[in-house]
SELOTOR-123598 format. One record per residue: residue in one letter; x, y, z of N, C-alpha, C, O, CB in turn; residue number from 0. Coordinates in pm, whole numbers, plus 50000, padded with zeros to 5 digits. Atoms other than C-alpha are relative to their C-alpha. Glycine has a CB too. Example, Ala and Ser with C-alpha at 12.3 -4.5 7.8 and 13.67 -1.06 7.14 Angstrom:
{r 'a',{50089,49881,50000},{51230,49550,50780},{50090,50120,50000},{50194,50118,50066},{49901,50003,50125},0},
{r 's',{49918,49881,49994},{51367,49894,50714},{49923,50109,50073},{49974,50220,50090},{50041,50046,49858},1},
END
This chain:
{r 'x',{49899,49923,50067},{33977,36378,51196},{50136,49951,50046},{50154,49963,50167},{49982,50151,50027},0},
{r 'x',{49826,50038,49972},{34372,36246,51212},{50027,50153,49969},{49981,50237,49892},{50101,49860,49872},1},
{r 'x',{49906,49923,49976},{34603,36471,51316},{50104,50058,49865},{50122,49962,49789},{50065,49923,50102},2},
{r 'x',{49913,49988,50154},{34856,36650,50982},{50091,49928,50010},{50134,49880,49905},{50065,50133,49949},3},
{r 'x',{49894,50069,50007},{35125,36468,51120},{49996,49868,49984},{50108,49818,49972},{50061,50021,50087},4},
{r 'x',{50046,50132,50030},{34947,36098,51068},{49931,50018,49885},{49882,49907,49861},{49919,49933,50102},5},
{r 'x',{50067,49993,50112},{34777,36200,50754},{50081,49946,49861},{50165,50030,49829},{49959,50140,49995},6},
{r 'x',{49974,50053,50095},{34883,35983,50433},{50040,49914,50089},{50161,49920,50110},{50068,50052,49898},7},
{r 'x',{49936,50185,49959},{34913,35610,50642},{49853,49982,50017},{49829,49905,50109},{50130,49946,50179},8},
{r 'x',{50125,50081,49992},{34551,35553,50616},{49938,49953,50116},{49873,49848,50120},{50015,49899,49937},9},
{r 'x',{50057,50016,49910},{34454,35581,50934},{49873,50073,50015},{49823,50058,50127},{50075,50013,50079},10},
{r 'x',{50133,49952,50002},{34117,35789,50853},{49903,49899,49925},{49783,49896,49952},{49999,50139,49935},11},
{r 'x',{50034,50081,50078},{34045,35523,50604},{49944,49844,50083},{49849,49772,50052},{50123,49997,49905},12},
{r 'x',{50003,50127,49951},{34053,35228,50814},{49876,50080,50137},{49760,50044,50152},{50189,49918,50048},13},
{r 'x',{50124,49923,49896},{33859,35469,51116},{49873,50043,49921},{49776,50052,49996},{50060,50156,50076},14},
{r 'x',{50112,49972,50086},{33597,35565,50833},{49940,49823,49955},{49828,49776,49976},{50066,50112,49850},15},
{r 'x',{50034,50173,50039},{33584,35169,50705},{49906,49948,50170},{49789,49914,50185},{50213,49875,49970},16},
{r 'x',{50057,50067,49911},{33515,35062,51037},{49888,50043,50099},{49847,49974,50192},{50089,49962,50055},17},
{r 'x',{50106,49931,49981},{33261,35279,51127},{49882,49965,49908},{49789,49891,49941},{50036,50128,49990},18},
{r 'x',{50100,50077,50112},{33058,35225,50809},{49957,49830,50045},{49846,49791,50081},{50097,49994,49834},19},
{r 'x',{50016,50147,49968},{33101,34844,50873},{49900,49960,50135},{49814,49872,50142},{50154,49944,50027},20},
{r 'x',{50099,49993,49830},{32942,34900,51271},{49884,50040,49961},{49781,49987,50001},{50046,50119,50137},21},
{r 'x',{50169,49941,50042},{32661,35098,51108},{49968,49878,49976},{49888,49818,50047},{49959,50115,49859},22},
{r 'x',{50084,50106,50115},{32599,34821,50873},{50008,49847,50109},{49949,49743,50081},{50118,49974,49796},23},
{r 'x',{50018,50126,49926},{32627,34551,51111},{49861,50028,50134},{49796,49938,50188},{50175,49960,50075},24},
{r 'x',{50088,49967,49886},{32387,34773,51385},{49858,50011,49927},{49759,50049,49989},{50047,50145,50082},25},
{r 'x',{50095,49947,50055},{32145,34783,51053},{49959,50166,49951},{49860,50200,49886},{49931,49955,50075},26},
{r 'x',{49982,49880,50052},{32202,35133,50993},{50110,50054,49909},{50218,50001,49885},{49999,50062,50091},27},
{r 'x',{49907,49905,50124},{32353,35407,50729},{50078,50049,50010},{50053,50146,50082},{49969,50088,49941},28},
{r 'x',{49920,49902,49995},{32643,35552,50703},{49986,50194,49940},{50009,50217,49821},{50093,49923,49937},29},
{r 'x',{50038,49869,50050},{32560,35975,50674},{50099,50089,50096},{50132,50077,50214},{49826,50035,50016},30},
{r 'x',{49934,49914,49893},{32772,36279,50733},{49963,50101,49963},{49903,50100,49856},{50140,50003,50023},31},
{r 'x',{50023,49857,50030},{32724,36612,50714},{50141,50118,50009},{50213,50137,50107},{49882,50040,50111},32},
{r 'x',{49845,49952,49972},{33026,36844,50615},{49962,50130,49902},{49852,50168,49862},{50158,49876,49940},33},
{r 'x',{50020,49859,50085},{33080,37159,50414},{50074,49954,49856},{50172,49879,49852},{50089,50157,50084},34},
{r 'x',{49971,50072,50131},{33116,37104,50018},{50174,50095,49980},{50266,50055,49908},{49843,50037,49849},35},
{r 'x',{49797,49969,50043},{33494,37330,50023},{50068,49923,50094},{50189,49943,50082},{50080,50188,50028},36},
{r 'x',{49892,50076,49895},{33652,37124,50281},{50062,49900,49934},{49981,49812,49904},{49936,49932,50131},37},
{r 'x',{49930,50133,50052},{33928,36860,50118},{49898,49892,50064},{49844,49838,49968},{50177,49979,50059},38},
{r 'x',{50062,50093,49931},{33723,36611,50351},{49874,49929,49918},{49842,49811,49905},{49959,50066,50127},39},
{r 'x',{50119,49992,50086},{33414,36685,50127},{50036,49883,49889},{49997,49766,49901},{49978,50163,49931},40},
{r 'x',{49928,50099,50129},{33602,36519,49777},{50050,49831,50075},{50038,49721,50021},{50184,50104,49929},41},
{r 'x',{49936,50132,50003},{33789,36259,50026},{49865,49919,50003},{49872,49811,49945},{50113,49967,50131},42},
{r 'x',{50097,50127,49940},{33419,36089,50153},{49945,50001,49836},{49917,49888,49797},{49854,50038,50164},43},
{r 'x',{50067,50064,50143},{33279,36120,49759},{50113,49895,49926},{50090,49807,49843},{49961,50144,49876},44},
{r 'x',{49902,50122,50044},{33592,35924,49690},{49974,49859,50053},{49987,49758,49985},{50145,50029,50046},45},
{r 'x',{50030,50107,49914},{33498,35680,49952},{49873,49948,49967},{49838,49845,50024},{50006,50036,50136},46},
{r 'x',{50101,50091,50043},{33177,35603,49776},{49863,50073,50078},{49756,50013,50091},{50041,49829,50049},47},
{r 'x',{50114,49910,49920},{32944,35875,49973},{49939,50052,49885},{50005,50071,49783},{50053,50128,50110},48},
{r 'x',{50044,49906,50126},{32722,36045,49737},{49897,50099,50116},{49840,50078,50223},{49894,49893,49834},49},
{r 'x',{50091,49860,49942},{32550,36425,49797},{49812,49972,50000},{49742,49982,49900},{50039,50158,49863},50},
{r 'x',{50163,50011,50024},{32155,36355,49895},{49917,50116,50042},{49798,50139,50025},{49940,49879,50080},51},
{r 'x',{50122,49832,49990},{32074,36730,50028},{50116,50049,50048},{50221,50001,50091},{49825,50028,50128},52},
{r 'x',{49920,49902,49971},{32199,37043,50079},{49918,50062,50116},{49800,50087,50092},{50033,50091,49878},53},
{r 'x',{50075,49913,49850},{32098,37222,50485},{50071,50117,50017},{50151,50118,50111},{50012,49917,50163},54},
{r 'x',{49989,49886,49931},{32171,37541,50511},{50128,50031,49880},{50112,50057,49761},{50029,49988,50188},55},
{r 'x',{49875,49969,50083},{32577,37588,50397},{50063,49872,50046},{50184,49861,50028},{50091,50152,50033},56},
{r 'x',{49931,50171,50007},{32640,37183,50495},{49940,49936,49856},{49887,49983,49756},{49931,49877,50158},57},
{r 'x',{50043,50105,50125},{32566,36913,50260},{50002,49892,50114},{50060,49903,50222},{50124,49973,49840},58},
{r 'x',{49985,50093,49945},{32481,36567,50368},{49991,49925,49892},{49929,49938,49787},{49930,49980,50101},59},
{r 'x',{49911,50081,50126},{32684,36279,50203},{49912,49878,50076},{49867,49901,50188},{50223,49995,49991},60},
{r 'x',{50055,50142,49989},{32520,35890,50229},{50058,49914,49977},{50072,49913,49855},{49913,49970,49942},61},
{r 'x',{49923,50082,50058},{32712,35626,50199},{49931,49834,49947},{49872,49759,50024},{50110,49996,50104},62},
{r 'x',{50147,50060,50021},{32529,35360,49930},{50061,49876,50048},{50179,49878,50081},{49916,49998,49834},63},
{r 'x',{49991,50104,49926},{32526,35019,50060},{50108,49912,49890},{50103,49915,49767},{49841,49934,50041},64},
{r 'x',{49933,50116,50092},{32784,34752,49931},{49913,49885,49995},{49838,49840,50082},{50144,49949,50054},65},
{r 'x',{50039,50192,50004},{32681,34408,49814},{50080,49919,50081},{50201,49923,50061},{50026,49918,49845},66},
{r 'x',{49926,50130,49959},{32800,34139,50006},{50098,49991,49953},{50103,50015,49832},{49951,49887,49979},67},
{r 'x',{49924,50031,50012},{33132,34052,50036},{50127,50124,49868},{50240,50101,49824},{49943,49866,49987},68},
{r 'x',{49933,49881,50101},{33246,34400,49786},{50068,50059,50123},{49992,50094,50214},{49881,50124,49900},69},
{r 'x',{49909,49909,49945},{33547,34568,49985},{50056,50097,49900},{50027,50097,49780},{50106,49928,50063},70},
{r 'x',{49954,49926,50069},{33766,34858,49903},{49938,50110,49951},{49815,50123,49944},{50037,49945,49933},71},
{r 'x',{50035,49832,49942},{33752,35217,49875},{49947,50050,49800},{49967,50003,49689},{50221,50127,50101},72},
{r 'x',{50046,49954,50162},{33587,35426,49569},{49865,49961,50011},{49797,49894,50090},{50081,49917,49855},73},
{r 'x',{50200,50076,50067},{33228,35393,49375},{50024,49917,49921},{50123,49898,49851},{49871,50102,49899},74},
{r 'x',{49999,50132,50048},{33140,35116,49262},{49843,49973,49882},{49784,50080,49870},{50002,49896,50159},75},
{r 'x',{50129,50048,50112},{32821,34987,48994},{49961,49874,50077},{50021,49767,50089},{50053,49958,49810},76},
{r 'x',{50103,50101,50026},{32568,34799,49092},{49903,49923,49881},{49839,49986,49796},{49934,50041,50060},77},
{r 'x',{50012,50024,50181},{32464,34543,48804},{49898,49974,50076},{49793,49933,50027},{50086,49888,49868},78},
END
């Protein structure tokens, strides 16, 4: 979580990127678990997370794998 006073310079973005990227380099998934009213909720489905279950009053978000060499934030199509 960044602080309100660092929030809009993309410093959750680049700490969320490079996390994902460590998963995926350690062979593992990026997954979080958050509550579906939280702004946080919308920012990680922006980031390309999608909803794979609902526990209790969380949700857990997945993040689907890129292809090779695909950067940049958002969902994307796999052809």
């Amino acid at each position: 979580m960044v602080g309100p006073e660092h929030r809009g310079r993309g410093y959750g973005s680049k700490l969320l990127d490079f996390a994902v990227r460590r998963l995926g380099e350690l062979g593992r998934e990026a997954h979080i678990v958050t509550f579906p009213h939280l702004k946080a909720y919308r920012y990680y489905l922006n980031r390309g997370f999608t909803r794979i279950m609902n526990y209790g009053e969380f949700v857990v978000l997945k993040r689907a794998q890129r292809p090779p060499g695909v950067e940049g934030k958002g969902k994307f199509i796999r052809l």
